[in-house]
C-alpha positions as CSV (number, residue, x, y, z in Angstrom):
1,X,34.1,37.1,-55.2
2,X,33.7,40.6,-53.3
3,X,35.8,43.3,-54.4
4,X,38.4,44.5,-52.3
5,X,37.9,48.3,-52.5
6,X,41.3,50.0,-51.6
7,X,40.1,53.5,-52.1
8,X,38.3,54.5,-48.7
9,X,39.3,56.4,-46.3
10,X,40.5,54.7,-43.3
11,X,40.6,58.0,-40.9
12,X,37.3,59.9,-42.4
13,X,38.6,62.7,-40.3
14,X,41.4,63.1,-42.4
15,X,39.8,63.7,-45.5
16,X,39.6,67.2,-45.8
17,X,43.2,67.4,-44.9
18,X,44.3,65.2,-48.1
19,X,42.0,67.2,-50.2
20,X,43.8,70.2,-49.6
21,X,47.2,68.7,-49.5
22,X,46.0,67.0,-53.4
23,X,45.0,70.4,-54.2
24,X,48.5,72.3,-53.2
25,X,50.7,69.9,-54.7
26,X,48.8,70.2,-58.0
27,X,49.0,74.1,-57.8
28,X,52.9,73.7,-57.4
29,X,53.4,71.5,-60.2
30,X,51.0,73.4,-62.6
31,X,48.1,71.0,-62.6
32,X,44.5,72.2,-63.0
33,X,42.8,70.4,-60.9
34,X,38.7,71.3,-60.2
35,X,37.0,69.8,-57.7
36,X,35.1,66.5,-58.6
37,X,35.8,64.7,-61.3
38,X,39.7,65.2,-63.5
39,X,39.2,62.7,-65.8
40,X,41.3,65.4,-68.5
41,X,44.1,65.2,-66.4
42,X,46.6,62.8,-67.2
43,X,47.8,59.4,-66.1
44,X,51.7,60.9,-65.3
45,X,50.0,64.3,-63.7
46,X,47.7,61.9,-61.1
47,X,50.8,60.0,-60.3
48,X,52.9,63.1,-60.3
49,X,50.3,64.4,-57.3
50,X,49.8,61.1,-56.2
51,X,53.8,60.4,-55.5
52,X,54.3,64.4,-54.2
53,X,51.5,63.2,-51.6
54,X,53.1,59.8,-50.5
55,X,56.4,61.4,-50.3
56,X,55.1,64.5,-48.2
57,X,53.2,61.9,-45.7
58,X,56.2,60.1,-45.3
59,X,58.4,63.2,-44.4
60,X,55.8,64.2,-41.7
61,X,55.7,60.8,-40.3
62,X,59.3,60.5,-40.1
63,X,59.6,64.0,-38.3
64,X,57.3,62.7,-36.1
65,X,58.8,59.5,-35.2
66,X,62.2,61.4,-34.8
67,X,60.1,63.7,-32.5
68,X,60.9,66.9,-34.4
């Protein structure tokens, strides 16, 4: 059965972009984050710059909808 890979980048353009926001929200909550691999990073720091991220995408696409 083929794998289902959910981690690609459906708007390539958009890469660099996510990089740096991963990168900015990690500075402001005191996570050292290098480029390439983190694997000494822990489990509730990822999620803590993986949530900041959701939660900043969804503010921009919300001012955007609202037309702001």
């Amino acid at each position: 059965m083929p794998r289902n890979n959910r981690n690609r980048t459906v708007v390539p353009e958009a890469r660099q972009a996510l990089d740096n926001m991963k990168f900015e929200i990690a500075n402001q909550l005191g996570v050292n984050l290098k480029q390439g691999y983190n694997g000494d990073i822990t489990a509730k720091e990822a999620g803590y710059i993986g949530g900041y991220m959701v939660k900043k995408m969804i503010e921009q696409a919300e001012r955007q909808l609202s037309g702001r």
